[in-house]
C-alpha positions as a Markdown table, in Angstrom:
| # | Residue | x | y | z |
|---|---|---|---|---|
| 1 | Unk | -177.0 | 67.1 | 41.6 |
| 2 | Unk | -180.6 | 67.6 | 40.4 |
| 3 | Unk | -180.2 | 65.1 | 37.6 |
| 4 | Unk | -179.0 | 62.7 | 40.0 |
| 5 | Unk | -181.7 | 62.9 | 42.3 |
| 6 | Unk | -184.1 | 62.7 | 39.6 |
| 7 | Unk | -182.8 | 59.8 | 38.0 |
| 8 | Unk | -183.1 | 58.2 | 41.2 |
| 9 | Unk | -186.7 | 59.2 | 41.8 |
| 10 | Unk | -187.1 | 57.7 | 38.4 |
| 11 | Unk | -185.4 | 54.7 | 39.0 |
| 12 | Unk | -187.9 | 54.0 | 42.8 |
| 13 | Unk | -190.3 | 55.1 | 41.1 |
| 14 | Unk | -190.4 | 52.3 | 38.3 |
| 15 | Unk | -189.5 | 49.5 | 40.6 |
| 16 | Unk | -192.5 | 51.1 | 42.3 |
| 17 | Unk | -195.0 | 50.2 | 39.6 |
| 18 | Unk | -193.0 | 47.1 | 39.1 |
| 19 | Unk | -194.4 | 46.3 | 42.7 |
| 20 | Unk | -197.4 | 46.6 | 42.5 |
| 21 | Unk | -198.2 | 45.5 | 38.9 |
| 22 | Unk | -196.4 | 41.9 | 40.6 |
| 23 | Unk | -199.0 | 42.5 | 43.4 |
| 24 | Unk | -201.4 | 42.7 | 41.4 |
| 25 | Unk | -200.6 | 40.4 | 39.3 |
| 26 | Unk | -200.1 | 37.9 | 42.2 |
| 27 | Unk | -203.9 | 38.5 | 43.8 |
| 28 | Unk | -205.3 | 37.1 | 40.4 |
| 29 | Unk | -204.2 | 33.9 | 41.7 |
| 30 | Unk | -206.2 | 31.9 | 44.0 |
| 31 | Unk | -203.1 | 30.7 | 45.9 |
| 32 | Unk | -201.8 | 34.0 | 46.8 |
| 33 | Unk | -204.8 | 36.3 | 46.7 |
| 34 | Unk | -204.0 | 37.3 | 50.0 |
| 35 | Unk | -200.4 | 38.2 | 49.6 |
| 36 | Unk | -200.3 | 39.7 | 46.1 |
| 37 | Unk | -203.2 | 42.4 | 47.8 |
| 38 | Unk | -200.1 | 43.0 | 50.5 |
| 39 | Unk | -198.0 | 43.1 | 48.3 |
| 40 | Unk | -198.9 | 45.2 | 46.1 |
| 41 | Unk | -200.4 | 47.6 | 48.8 |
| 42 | Unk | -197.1 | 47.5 | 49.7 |
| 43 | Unk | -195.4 | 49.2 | 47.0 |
| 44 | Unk | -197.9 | 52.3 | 47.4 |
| 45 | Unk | -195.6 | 54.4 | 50.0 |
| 46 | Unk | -192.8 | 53.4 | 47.8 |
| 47 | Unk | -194.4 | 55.4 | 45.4 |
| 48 | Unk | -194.6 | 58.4 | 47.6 |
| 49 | Unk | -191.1 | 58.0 | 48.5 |
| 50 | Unk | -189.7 | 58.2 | 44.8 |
| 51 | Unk | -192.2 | 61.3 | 44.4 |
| 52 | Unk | -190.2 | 63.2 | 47.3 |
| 53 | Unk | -186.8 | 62.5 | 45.7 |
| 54 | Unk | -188.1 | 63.6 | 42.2 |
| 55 | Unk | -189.7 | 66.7 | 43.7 |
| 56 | Unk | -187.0 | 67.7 | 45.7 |
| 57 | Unk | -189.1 | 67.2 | 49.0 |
| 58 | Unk | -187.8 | 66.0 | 52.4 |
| 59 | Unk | -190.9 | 65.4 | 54.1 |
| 60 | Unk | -192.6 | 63.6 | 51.2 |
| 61 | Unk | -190.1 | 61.7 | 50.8 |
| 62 | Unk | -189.7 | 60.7 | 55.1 |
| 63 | Unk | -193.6 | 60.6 | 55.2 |
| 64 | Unk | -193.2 | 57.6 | 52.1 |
| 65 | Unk | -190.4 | 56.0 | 53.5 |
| 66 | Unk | -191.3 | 55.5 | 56.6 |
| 67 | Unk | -195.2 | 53.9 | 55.6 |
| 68 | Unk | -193.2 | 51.7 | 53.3 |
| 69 | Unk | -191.1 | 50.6 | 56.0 |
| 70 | Unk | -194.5 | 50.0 | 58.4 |
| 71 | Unk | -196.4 | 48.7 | 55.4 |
| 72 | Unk | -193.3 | 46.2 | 54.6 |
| 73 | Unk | -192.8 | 44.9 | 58.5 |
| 74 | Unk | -196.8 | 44.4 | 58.4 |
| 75 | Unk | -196.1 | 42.5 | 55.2 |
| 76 | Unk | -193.1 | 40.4 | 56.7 |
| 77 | Unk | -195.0 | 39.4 | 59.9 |
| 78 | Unk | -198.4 | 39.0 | 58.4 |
| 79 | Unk | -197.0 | 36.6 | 55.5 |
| 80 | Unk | -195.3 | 34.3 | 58.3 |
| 81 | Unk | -197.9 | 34.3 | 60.9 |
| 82 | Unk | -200.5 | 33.0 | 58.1 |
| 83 | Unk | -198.7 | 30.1 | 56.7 |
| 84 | Unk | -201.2 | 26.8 | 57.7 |
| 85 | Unk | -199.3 | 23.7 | 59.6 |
| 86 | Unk | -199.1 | 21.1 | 57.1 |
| 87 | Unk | -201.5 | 18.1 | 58.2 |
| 88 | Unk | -199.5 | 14.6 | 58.5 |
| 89 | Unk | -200.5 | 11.4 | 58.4 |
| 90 | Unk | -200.6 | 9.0 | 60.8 |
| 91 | Unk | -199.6 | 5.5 | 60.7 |
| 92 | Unk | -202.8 | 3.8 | 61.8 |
| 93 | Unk | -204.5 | 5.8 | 59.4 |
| 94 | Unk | -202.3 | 5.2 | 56.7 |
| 95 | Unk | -203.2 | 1.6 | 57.1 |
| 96 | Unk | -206.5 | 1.4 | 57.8 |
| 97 | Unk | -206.7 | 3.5 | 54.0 |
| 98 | Unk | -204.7 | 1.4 | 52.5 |
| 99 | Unk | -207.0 | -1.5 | 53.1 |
| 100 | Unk | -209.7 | -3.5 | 51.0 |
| 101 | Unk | -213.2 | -3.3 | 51.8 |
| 102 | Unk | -213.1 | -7.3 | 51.8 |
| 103 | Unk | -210.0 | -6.9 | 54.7 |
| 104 | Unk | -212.1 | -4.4 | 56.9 |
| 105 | Unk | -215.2 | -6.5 | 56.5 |
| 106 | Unk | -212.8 | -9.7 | 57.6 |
| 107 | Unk | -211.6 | -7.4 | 60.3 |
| 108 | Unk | -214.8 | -6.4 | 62.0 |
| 109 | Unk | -216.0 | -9.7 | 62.0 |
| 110 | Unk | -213.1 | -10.8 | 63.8 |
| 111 | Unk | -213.8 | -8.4 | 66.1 |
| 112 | Unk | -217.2 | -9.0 | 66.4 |
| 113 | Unk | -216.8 | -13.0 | 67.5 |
């Protein structure tokens, strides 16, 4: 039963690293700075989690799991609540850029009369 539980602290605590190495990885990108520091923040109580399987400890190992459940919904809601509306295009815009200098100059003199 002890090798078990070890292996399994092992195991959480590899994909633990993995985490945040990706998260760190990820902030070294302009494009998701923000989220690769969340992520990989992430991954810390995961890390404290895998220590309380490996040492045997129950409270360790509740303490860690439950942070890395906080730290994950944090994650989740902060990841969706920060994605930017996509700006769109009008149609009178569209055509007003698609014109010449020589139409908008014909235009305004139109107008002008």
């Amino acid at each position: 039963m002890s090798f078990l539980l070890t292996a399994i602290g092992t195991l959480i605590l590899l994909l633990s690293f993995a985490g945040i190495a990706f998260g760190v990885y990820m902030s070294t990108h302009s494009k998701s700075r923000e989220s690769g520091k969340l992520f990989a923040i992430w991954w810390v109580p995961g890390l404290s989690a895998a220590w309380g399987i490996m040492l045997r400890d129950p409270v360790t190992f509740v303490i860690g799991l439950v942070c890395f459940l906080v730290a994950g919904i944090t994650f989740f809601v902060h990841t969706n609540s920060s994605r930017k509306p996509s700006a769109r295009r009008t149609r009178d815009m569209k055509r007003s850029s698609t014109r010449t200098t020589k139409e908008n100059e014909t235009r305004s003199r139109k107008a002008a009369s």
